[in-house]
C-alpha positions as CSV (number, residue, x, y, z in Angstrom):
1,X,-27.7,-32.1,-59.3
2,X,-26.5,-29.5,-56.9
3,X,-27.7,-28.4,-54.1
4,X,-27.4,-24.5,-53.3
5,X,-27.7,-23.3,-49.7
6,X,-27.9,-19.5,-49.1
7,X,-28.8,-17.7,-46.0
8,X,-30.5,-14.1,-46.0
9,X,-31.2,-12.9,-42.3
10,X,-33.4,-10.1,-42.0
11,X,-34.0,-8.0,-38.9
12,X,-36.3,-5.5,-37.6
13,X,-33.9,-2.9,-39.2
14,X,-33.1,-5.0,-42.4
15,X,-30.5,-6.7,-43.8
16,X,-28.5,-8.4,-41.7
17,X,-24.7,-8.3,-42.8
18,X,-23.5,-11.8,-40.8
19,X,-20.0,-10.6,-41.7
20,X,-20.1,-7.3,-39.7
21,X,-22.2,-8.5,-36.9
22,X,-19.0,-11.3,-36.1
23,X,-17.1,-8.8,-35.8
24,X,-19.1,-6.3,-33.8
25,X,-19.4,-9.6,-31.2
26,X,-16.3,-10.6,-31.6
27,X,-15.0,-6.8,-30.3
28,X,-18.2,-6.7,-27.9
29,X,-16.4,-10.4,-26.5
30,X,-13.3,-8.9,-26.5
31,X,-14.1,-6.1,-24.2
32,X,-15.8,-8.4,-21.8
33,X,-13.3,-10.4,-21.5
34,X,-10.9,-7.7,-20.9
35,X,-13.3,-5.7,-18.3
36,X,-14.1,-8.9,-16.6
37,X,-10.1,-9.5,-16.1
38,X,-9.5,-6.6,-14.7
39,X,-12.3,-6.6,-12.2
40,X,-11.6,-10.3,-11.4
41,X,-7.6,-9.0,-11.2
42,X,-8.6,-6.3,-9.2
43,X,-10.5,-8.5,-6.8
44,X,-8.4,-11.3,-6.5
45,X,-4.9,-9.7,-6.8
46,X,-5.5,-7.3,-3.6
47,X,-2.7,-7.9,-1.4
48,X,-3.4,-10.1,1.8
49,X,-3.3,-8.8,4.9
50,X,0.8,-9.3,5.6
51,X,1.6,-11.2,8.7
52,X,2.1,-9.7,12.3
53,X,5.5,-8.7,12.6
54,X,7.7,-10.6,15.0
55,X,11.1,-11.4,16.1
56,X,11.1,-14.6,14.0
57,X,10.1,-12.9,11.1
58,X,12.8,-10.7,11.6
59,X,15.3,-12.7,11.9
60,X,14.4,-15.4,8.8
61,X,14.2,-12.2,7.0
62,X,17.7,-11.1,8.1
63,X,19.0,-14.2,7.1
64,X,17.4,-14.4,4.0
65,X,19.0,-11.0,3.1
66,X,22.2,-12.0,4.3
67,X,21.8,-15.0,1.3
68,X,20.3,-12.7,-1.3
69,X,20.7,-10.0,-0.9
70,X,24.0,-8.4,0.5
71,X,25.5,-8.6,-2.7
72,X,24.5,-5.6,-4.1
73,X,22.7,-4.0,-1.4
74,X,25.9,-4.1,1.0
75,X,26.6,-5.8,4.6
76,X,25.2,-3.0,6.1
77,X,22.6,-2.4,4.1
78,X,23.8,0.8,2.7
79,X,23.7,-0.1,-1.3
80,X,27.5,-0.4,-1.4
81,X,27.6,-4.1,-1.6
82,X,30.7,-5.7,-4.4
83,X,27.6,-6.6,-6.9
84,X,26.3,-3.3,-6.3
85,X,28.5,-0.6,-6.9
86,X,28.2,-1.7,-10.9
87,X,24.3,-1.1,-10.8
88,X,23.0,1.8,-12.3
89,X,20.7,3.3,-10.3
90,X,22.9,2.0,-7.6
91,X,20.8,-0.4,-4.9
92,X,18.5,1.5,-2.0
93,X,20.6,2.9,0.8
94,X,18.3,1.3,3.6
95,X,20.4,2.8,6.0
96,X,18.3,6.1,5.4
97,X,15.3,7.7,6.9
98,X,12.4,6.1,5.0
99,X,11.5,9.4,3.7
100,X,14.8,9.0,1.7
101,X,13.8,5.4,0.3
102,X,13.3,5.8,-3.9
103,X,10.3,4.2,-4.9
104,X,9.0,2.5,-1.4
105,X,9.5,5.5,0.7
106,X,9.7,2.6,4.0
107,X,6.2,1.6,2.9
108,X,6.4,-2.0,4.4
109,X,3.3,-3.0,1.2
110,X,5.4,-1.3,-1.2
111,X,8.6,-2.5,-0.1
112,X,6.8,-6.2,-0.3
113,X,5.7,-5.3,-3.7
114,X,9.6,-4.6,-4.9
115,X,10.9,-7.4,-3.9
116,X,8.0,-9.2,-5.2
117,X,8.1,-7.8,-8.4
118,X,11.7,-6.7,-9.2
119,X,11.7,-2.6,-10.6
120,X,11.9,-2.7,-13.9
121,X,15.0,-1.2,-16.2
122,X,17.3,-1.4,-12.9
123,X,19.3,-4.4,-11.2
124,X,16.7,-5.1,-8.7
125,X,15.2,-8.5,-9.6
126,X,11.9,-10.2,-8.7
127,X,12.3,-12.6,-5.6
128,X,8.7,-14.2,-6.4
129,X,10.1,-17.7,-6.3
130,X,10.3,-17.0,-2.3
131,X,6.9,-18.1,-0.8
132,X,4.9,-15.0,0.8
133,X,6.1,-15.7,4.2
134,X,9.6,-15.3,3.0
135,X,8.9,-12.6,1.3
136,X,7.8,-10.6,3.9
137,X,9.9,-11.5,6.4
138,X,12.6,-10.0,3.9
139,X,10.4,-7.4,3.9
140,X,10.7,-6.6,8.2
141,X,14.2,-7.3,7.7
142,X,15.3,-4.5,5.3
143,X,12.8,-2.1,7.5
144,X,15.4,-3.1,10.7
145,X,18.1,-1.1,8.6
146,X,16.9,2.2,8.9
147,X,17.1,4.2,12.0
148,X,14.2,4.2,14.1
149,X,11.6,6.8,13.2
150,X,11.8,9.6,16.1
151,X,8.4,11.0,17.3
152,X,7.4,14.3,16.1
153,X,7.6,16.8,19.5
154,X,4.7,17.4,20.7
155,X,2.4,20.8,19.8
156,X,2.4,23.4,22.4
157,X,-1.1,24.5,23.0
């Protein structure tokens, strides 16, 4: 004796192909999934507020680069460290106006966001195994290489 199961769904539109309906909520899931990330990463992965800036920040960072970073970015910070004359593109010259900073442009969240993250395809590497703190103290500490921004003169009425 055998026993034959067969299931024949029927909706308001008729048949109802279980095969193609997986799929269609399988894709539908998907999607989710993939907006849901993105607002979530969105949310969650906005930078915090970075910490006042202050001499001891300056200084950890200083020595931090003097550790990590000199290498290739030079003792002076002027990209002509031993490491760095090798690297192609050669290493930010953060001797320069921040104007004249690839990438960052002296953006203090977008020099935080290089050393975070490394830039891809050159010989700057990701310093994420620093905690925050560290990170942005490197970050006030390159910023102490250019010259000081002058103020624009003032307008003439």
């Amino acid at each position: 004796m055998s026993l034959e199961l067969s299931f024949n769904a029927t909706s308001q539109w008729g048949h109802f192909d279980t095969e193609v309906s997986m799929k269609r909520i399988g894709w539908v899931a998907l999607v989710a999934i993939i907006f849901l990330l993105f607002c979530f990463g969105t949310v969650f992965g906005q930078p915090k507020n970075p910490p006042k800036k202050s001499p001891e920040l300056v200084t950890q960072g200083k020595k931090l680069y003097e550790q990590n970073c000199m290498p290739c970015h030079g003792i002076k910070g002027d990209g002509k460290g031993p490491a760095g004359i090798a690297l192609k593109p050669v290493p930010t010259d953060f001797t320069k106006s921040f104007k004249e900073w690839p990438i960052t442009k002296g953006d203090q969240q977008k020099i935080f966001e290089v050393i975070s993250k490394g830039i891809l395809n050159t010989g700057m590497v990701k310093w994420d195994q620093f905690p925050e703190q560290e990170r942005w103290a490197l970050t006030y500490g390159v910023m102490e290489f250019a010259p000081a921004a002058k103020a624009p003169p003032a307008k003439k009425k």
